[in-house]
mmCIF file of the N, C-alpha and C atoms, coordinates in Angstrom:
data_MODEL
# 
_entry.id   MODEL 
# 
loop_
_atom_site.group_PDB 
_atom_site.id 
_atom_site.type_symbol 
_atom_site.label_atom_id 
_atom_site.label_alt_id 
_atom_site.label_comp_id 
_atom_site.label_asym_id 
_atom_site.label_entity_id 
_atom_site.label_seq_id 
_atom_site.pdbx_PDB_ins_code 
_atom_site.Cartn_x 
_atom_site.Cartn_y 
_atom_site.Cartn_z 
_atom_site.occupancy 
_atom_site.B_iso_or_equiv 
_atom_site.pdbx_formal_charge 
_atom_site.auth_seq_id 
_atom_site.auth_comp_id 
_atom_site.auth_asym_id 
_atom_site.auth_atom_id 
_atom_site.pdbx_PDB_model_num 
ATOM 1   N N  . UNK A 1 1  ? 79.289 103.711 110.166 1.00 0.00 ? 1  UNK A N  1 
ATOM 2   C CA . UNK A 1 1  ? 80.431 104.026 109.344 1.00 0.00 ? 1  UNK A CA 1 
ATOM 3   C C  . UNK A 1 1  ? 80.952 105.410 109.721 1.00 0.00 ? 1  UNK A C  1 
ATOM 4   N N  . UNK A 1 2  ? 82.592 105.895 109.899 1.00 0.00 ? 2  UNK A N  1 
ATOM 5   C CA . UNK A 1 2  ? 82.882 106.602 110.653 1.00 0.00 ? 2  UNK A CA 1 
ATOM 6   C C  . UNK A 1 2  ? 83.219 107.368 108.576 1.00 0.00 ? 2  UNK A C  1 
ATOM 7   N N  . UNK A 1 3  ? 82.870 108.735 108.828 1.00 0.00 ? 3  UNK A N  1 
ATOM 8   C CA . UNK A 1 3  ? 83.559 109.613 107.444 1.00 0.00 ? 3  UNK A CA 1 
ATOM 9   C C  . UNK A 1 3  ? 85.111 109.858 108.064 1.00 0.00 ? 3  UNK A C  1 
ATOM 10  N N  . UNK A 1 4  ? 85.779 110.434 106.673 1.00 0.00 ? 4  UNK A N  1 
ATOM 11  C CA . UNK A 1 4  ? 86.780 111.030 106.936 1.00 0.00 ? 4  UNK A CA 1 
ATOM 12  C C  . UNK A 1 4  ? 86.849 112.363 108.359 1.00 0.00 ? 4  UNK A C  1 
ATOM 13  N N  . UNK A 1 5  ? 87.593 112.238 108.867 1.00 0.00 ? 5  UNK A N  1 
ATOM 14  C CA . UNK A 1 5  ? 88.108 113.706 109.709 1.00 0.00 ? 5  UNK A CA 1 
ATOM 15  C C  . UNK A 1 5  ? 88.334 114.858 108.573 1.00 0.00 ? 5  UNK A C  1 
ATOM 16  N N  . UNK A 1 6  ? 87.852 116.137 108.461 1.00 0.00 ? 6  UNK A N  1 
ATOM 17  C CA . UNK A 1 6  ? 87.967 116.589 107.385 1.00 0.00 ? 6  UNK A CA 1 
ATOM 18  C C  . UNK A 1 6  ? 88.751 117.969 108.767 1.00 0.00 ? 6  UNK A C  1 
ATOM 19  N N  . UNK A 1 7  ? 89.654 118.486 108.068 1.00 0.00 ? 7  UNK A N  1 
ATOM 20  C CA . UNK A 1 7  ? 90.176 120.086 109.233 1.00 0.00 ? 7  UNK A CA 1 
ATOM 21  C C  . UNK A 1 7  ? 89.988 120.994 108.528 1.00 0.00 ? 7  UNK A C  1 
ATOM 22  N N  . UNK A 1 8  ? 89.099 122.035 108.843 1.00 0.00 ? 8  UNK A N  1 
ATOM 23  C CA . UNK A 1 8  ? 89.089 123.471 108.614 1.00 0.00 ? 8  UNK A CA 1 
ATOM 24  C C  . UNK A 1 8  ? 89.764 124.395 109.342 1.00 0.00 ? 8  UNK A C  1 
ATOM 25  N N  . UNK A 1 9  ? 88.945 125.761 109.218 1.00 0.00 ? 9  UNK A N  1 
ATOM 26  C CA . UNK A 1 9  ? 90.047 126.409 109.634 1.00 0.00 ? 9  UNK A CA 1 
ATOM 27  C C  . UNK A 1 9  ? 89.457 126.817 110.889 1.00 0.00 ? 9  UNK A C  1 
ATOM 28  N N  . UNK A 1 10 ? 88.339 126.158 111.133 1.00 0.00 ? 10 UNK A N  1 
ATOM 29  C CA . UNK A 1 10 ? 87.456 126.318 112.844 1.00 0.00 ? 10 UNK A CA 1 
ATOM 30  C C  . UNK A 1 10 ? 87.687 125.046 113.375 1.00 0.00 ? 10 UNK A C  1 
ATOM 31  N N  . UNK A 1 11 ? 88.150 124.185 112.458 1.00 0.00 ? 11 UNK A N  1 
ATOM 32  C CA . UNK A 1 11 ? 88.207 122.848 113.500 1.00 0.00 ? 11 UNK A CA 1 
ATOM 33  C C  . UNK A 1 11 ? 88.374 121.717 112.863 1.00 0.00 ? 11 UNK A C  1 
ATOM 34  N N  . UNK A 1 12 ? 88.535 120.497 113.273 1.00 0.00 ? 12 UNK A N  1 
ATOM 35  C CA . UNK A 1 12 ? 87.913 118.972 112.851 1.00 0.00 ? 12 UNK A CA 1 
ATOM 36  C C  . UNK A 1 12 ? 86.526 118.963 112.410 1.00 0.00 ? 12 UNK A C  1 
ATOM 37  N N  . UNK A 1 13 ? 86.482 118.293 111.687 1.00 0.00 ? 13 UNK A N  1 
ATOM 38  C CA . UNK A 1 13 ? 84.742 117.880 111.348 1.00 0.00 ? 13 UNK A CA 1 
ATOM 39  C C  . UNK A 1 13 ? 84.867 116.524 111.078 1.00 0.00 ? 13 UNK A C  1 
ATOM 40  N N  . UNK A 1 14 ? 84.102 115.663 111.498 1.00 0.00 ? 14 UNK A N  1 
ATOM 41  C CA . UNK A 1 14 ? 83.974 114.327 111.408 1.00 0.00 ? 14 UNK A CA 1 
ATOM 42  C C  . UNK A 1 14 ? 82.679 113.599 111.764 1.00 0.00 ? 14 UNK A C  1 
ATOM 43  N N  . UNK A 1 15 ? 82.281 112.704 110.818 1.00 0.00 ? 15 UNK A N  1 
ATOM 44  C CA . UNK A 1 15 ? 80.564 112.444 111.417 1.00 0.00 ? 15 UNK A CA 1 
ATOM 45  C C  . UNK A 1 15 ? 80.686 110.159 110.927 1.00 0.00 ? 15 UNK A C  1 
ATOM 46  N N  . UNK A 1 16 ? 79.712 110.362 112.113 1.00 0.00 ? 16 UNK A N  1 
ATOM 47  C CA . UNK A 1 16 ? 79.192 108.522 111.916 1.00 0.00 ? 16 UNK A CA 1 
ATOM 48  C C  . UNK A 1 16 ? 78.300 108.543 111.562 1.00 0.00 ? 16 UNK A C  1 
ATOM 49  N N  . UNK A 1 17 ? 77.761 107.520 110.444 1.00 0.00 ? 17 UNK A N  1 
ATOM 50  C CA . UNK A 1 17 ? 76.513 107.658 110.721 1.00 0.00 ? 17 UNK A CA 1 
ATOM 51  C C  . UNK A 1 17 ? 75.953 105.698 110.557 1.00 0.00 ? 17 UNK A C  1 
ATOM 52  N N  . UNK A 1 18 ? 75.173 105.244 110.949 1.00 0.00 ? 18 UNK A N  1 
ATOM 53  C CA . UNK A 1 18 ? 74.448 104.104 111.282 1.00 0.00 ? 18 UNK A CA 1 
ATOM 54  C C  . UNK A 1 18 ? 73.542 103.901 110.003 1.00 0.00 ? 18 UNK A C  1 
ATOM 55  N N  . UNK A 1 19 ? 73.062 102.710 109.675 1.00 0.00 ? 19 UNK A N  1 
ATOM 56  C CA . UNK A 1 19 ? 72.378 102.522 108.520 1.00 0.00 ? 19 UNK A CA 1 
ATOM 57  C C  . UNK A 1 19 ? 71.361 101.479 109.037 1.00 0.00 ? 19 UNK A C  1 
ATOM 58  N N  . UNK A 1 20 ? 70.270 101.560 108.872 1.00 0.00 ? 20 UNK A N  1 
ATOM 59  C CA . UNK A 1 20 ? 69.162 100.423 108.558 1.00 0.00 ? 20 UNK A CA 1 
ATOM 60  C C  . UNK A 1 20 ? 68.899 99.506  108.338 1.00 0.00 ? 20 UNK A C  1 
ATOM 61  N N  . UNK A 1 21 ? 69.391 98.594  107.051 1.00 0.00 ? 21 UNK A N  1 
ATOM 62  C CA . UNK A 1 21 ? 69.927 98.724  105.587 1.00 0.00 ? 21 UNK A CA 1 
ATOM 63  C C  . UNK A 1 21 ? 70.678 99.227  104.834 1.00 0.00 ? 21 UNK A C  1 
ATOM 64  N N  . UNK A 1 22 ? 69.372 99.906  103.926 1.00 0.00 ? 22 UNK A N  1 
ATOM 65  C CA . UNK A 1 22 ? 70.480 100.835 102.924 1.00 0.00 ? 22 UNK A CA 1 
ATOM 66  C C  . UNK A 1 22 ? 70.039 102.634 103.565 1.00 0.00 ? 22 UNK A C  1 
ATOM 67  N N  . UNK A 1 23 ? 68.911 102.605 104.477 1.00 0.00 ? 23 UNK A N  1 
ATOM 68  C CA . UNK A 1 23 ? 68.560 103.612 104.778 1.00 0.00 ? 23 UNK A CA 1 
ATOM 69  C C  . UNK A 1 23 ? 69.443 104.159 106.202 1.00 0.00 ? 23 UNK A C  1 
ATOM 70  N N  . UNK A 1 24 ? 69.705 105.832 105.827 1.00 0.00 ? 24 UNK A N  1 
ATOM 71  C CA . UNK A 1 24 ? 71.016 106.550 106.997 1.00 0.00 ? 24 UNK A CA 1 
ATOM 72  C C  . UNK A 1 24 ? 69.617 106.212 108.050 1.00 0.00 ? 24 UNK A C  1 
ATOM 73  N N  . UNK A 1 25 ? 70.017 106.207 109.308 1.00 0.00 ? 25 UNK A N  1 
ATOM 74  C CA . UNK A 1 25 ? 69.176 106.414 110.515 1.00 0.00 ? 25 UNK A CA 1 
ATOM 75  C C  . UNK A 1 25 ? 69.622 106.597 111.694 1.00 0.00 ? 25 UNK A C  1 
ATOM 76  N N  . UNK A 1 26 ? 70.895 107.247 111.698 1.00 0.00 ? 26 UNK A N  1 
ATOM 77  C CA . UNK A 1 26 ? 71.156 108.309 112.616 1.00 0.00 ? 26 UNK A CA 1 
ATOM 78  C C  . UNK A 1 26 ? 72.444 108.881 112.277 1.00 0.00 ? 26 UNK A C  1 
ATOM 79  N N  . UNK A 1 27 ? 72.905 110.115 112.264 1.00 0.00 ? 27 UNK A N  1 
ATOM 80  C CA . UNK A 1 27 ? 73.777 110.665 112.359 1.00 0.00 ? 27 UNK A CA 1 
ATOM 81  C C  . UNK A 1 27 ? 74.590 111.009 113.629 1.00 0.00 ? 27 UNK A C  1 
ATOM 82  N N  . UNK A 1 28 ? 75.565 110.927 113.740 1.00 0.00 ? 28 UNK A N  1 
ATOM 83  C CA . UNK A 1 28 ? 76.064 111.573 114.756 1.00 0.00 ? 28 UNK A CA 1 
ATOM 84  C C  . UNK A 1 28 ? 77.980 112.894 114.616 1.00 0.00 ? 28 UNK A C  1 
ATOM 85  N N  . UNK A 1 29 ? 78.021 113.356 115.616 1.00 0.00 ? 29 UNK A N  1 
ATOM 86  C CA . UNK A 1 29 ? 79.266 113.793 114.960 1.00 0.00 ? 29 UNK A CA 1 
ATOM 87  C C  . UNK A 1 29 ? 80.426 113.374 116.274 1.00 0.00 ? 29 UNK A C  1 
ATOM 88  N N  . UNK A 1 30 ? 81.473 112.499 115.794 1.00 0.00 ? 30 UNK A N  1 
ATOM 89  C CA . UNK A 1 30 ? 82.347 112.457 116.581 1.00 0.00 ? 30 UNK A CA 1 
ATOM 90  C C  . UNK A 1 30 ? 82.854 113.668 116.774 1.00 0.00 ? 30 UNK A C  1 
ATOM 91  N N  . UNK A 1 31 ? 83.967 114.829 116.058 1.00 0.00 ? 31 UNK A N  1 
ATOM 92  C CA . UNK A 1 31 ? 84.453 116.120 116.001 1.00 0.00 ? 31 UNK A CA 1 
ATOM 93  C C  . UNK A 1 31 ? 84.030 116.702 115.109 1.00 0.00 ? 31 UNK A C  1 
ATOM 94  N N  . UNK A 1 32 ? 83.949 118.394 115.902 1.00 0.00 ? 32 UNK A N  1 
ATOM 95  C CA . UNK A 1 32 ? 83.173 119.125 115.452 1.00 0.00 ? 32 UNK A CA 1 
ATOM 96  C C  . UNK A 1 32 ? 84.021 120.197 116.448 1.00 0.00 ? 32 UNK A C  1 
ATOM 97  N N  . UNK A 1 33 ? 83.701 121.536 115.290 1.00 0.00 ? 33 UNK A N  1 
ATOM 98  C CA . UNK A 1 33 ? 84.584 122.840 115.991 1.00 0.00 ? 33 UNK A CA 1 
ATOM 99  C C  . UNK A 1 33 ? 83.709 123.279 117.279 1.00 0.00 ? 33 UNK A C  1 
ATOM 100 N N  . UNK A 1 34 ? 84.619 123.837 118.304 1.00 0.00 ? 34 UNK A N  1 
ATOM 101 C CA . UNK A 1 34 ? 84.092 124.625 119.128 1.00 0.00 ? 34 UNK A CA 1 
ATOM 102 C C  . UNK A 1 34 ? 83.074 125.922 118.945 1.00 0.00 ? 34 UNK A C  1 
ATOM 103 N N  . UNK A 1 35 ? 82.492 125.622 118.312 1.00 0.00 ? 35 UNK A N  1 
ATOM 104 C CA . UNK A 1 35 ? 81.722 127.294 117.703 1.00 0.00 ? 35 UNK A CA 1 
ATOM 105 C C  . UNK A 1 35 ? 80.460 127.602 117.625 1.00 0.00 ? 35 UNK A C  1 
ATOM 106 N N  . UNK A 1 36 ? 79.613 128.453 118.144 1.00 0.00 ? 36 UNK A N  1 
ATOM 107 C CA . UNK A 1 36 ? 78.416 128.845 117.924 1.00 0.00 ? 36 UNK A CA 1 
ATOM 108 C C  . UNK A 1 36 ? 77.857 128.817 116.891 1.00 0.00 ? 36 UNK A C  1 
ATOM 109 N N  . UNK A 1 37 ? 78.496 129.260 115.965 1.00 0.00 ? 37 UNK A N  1 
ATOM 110 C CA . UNK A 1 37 ? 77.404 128.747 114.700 1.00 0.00 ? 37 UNK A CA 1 
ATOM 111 C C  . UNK A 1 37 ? 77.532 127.433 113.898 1.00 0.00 ? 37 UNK A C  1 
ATOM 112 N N  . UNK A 1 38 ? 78.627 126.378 114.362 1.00 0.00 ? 38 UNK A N  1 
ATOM 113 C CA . UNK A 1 38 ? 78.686 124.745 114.752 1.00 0.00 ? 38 UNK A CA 1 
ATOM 114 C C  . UNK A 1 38 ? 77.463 124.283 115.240 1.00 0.00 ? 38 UNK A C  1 
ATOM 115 N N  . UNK A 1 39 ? 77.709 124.713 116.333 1.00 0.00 ? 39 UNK A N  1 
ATOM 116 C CA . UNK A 1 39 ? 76.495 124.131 117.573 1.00 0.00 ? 39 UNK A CA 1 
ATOM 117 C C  . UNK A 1 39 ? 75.234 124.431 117.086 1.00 0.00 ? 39 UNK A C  1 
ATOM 118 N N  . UNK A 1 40 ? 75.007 125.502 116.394 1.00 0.00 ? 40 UNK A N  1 
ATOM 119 C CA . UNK A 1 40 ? 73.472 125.605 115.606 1.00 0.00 ? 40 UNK A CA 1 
ATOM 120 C C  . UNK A 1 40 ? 73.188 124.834 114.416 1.00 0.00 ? 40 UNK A C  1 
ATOM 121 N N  . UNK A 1 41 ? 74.176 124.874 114.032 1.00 0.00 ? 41 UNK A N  1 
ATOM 122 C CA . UNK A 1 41 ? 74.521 124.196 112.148 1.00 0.00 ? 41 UNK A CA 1 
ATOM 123 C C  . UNK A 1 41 ? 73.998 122.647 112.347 1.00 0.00 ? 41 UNK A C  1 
ATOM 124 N N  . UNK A 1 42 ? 74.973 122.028 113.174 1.00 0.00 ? 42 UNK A N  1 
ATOM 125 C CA . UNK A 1 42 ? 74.987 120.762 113.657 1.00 0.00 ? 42 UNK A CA 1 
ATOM 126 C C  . UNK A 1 42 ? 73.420 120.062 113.550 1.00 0.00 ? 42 UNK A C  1 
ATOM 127 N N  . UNK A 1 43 ? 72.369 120.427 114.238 1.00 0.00 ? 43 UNK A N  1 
ATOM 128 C CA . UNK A 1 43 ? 71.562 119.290 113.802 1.00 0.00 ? 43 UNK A CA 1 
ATOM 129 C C  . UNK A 1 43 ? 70.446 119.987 112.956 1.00 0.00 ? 43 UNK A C  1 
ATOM 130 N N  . UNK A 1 44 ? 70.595 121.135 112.517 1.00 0.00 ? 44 UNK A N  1 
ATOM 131 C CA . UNK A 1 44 ? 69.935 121.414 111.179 1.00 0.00 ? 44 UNK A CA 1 
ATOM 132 C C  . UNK A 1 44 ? 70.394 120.386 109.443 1.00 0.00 ? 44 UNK A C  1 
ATOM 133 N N  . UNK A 1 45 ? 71.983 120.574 109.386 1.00 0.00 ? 45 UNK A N  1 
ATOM 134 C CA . UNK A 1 45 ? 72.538 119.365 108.526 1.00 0.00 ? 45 UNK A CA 1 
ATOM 135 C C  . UNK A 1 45 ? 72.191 117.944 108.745 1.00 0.00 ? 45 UNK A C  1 
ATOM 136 N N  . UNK A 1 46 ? 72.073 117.935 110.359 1.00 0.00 ? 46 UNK A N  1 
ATOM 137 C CA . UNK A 1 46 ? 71.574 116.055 110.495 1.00 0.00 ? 46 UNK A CA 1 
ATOM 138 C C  . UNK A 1 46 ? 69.981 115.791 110.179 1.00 0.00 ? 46 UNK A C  1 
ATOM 139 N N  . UNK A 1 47 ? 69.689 116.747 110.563 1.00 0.00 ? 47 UNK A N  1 
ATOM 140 C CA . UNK A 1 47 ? 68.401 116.769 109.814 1.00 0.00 ? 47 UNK A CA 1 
ATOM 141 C C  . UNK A 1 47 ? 67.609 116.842 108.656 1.00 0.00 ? 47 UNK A C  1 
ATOM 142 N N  . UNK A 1 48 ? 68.070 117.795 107.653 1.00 0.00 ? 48 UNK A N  1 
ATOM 143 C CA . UNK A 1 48 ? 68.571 117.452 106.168 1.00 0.00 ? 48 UNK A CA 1 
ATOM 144 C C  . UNK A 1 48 ? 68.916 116.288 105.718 1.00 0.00 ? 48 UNK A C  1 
ATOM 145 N N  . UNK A 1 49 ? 70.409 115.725 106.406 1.00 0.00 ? 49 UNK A N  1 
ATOM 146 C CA . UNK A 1 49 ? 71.002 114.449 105.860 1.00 0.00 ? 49 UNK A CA 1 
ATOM 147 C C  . UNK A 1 49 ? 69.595 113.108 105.873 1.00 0.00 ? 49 UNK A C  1 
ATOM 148 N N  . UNK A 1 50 ? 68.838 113.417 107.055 1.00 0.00 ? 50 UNK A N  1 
ATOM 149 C CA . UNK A 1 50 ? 67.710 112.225 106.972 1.00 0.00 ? 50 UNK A CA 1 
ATOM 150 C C  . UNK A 1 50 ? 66.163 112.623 106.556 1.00 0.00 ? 50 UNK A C  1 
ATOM 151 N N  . UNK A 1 51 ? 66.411 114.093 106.234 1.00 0.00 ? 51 UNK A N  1 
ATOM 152 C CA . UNK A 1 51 ? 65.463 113.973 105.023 1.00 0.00 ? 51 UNK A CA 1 
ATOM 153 C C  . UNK A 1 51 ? 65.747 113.330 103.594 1.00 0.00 ? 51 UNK A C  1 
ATOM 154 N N  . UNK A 1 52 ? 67.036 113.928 103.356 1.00 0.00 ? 52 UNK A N  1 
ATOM 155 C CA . UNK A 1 52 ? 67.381 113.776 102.216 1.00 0.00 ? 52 UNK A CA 1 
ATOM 156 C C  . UNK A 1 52 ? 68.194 112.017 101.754 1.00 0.00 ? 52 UNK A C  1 
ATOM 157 N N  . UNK A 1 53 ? 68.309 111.520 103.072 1.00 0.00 ? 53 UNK A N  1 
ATOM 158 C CA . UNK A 1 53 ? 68.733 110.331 102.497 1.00 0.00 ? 53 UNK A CA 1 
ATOM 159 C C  . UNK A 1 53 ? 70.249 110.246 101.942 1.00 0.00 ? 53 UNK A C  1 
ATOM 160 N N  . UNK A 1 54 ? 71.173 111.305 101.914 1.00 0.00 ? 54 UNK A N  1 
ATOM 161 C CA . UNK A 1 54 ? 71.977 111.523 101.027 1.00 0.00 ? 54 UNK A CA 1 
ATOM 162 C C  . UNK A 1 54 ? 72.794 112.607 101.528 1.00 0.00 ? 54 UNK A C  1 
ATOM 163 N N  . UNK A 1 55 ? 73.941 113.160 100.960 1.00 0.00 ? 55 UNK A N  1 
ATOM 164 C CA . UNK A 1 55 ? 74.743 113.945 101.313 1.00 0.00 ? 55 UNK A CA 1 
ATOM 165 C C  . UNK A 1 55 ? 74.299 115.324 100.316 1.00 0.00 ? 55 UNK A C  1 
ATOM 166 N N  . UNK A 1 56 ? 73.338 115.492 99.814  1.00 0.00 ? 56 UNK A N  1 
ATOM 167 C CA . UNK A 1 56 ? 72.379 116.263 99.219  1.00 0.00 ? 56 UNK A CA 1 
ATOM 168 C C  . UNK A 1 56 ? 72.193 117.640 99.904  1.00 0.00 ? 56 UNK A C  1 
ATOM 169 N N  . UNK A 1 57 ? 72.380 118.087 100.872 1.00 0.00 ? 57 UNK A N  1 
ATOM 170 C CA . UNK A 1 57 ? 71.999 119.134 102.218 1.00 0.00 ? 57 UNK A CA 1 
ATOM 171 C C  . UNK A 1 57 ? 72.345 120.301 101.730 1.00 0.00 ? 57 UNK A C  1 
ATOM 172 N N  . UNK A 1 58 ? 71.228 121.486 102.296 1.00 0.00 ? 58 UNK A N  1 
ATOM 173 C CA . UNK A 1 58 ? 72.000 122.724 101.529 1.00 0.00 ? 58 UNK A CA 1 
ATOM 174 C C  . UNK A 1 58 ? 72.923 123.502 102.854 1.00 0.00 ? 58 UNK A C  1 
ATOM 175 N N  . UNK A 1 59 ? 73.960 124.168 102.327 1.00 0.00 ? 59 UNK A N  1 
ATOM 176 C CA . UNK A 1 59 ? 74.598 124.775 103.397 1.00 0.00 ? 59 UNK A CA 1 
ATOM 177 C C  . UNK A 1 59 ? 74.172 125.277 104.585 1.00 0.00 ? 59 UNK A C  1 
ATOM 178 N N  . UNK A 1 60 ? 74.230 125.410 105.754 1.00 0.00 ? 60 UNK A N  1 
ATOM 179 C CA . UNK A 1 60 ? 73.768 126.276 106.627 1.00 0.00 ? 60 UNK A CA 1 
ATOM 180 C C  . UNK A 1 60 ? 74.371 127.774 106.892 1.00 0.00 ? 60 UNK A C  1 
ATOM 181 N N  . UNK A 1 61 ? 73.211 128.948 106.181 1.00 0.00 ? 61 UNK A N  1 
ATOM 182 C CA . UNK A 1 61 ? 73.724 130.326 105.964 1.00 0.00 ? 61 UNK A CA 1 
ATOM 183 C C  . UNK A 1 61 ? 74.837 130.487 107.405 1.00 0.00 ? 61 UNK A C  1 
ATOM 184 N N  . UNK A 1 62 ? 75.685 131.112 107.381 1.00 0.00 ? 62 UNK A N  1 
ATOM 185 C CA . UNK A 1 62 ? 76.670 131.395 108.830 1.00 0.00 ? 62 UNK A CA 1 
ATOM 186 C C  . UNK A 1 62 ? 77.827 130.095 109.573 1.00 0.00 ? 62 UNK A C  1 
ATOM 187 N N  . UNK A 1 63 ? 77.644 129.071 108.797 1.00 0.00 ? 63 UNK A N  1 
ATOM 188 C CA . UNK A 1 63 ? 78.504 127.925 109.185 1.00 0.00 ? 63 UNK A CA 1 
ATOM 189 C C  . UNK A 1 63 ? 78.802 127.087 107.361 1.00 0.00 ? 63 UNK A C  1 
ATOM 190 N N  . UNK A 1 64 ? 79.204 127.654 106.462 1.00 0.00 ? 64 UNK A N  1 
ATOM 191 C CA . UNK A 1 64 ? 79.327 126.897 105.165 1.00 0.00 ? 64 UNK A CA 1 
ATOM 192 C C  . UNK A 1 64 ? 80.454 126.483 105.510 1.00 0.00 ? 64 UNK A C  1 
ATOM 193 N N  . UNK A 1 65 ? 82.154 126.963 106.150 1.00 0.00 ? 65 UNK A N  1 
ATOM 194 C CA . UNK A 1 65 ? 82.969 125.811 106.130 1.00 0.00 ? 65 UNK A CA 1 
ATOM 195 C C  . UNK A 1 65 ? 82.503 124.764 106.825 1.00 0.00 ? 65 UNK A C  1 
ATOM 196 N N  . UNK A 1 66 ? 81.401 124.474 108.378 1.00 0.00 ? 66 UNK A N  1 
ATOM 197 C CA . UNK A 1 66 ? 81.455 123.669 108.622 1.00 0.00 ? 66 UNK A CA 1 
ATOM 198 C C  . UNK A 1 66 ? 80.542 122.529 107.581 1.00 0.00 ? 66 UNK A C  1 
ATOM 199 N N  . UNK A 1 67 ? 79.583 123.488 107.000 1.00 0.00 ? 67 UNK A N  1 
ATOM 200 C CA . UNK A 1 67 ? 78.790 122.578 105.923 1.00 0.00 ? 67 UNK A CA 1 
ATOM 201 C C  . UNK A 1 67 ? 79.227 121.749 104.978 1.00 0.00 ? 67 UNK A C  1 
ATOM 202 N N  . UNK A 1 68 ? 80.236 122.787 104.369 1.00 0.00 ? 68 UNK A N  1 
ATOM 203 C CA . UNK A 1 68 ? 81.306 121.627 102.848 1.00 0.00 ? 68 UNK A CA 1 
ATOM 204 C C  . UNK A 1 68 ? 82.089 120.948 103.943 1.00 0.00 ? 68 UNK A C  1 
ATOM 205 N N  . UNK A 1 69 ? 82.345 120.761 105.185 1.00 0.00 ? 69 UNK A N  1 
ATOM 206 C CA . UNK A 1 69 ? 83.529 119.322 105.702 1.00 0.00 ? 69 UNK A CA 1 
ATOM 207 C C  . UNK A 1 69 ? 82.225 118.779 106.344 1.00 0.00 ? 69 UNK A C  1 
ATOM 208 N N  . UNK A 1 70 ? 81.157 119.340 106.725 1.00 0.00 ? 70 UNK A N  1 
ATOM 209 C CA . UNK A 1 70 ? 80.268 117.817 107.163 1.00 0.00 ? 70 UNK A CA 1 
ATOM 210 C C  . UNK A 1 70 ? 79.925 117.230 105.838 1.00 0.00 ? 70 UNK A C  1 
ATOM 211 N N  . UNK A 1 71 ? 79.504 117.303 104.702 1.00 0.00 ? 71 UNK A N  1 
ATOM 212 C CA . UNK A 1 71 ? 79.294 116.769 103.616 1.00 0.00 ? 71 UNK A CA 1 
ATOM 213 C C  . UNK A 1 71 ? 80.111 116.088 102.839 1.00 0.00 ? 71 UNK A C  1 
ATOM 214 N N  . UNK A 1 72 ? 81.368 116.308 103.123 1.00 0.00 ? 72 UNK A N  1 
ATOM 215 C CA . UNK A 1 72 ? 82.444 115.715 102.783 1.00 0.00 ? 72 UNK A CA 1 
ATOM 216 C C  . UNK A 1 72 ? 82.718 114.656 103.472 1.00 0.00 ? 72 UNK A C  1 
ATOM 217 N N  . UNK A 1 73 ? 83.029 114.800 104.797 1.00 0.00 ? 73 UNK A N  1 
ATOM 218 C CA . UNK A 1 73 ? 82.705 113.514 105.775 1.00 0.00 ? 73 UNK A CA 1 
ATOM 219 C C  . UNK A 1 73 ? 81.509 113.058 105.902 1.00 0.00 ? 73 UNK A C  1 
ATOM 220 N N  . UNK A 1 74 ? 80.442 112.970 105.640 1.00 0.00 ? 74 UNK A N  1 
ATOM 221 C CA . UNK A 1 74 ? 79.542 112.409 105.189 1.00 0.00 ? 74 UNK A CA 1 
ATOM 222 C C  . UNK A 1 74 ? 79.246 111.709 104.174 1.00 0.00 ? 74 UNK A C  1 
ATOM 223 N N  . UNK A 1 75 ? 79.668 111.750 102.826 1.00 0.00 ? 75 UNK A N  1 
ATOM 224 C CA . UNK A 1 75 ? 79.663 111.374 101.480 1.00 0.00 ? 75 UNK A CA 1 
ATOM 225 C C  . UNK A 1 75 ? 80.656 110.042 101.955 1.00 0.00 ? 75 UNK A C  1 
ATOM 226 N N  . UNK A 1 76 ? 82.037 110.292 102.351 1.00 0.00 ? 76 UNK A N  1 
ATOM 227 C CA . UNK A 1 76 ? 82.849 109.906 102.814 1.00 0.00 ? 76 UNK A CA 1 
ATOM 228 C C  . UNK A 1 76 ? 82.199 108.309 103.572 1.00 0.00 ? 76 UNK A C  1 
ATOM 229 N N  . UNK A 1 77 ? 81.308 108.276 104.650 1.00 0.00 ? 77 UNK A N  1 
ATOM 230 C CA . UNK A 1 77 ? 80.970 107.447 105.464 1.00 0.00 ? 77 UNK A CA 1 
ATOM 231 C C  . UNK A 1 77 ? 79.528 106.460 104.794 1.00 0.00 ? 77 UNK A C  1 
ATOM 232 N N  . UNK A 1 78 ? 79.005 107.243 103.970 1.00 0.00 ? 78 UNK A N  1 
ATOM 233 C CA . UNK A 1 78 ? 77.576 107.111 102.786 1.00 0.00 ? 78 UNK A CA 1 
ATOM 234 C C  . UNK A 1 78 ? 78.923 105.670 102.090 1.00 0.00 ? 78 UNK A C  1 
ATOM 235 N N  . UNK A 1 79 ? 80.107 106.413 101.557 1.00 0.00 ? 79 UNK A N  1 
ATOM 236 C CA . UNK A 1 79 ? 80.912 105.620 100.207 1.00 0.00 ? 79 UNK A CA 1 
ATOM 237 C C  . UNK A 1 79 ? 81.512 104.152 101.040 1.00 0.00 ? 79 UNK A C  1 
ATOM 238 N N  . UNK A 1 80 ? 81.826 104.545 102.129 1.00 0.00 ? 80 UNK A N  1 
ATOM 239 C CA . UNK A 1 80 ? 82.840 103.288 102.625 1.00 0.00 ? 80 UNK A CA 1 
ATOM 240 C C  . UNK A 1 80 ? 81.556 102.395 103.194 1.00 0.00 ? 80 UNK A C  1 
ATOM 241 N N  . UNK A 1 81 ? 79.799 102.529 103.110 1.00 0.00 ? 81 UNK A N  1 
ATOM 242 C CA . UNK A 1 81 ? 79.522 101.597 103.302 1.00 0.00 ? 81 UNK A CA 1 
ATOM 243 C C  . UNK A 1 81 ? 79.018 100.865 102.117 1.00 0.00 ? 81 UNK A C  1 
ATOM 244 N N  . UNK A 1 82 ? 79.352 101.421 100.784 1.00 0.00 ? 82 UNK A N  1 
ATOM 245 C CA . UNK A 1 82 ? 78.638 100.626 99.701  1.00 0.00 ? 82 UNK A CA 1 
ATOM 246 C C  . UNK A 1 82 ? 80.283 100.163 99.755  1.00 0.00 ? 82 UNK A C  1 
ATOM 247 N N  . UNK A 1 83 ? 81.405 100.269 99.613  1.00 0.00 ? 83 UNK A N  1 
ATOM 248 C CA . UNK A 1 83 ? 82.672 99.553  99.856  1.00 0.00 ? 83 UNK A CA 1 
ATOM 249 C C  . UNK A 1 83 ? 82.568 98.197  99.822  1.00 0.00 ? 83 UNK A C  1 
# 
């Protein structure tokens, strides 16, 4: 299930993620900003997201806009598969 494209002010954010079932089991990010603290953020949140099962994740200190639009596009892709 693809989330919304969410735009900040570093970039696109947009994430897929694959399901099991009812369980997430892989994340991925179609777009995502050009940015160093992106590129770090990035699979600390995907990693979270499959601990947590959920769009539950706590921000990553130094990347929070990209955190509130991956969670947003995430929640986003979580909703359109109970749809």
């Amino acid at each position: 299930m693809q989330g919304t494209a969410i735009n900040t002010s570093k970039g696109t954010v947009q994430v897929q993620v694959t399901f099991e079932g009812d369980k997430i089991s892989t994340v991925s990010m179609l777009q995502q900003p050009n940015h160093p603290q992106t590129t770090a953020a990035v699979p600390v949140l995907i990693e979270e997201t499959l601990k947590a099962q959920s769009s539950k994740v706590d921000t990553v200190s130094g990347a929070t806009i990209t955190s509130d639009a991956y969670v947003q596009s995430l929640q986003a892709a979580i909703d359109a598969k109970g749809a």
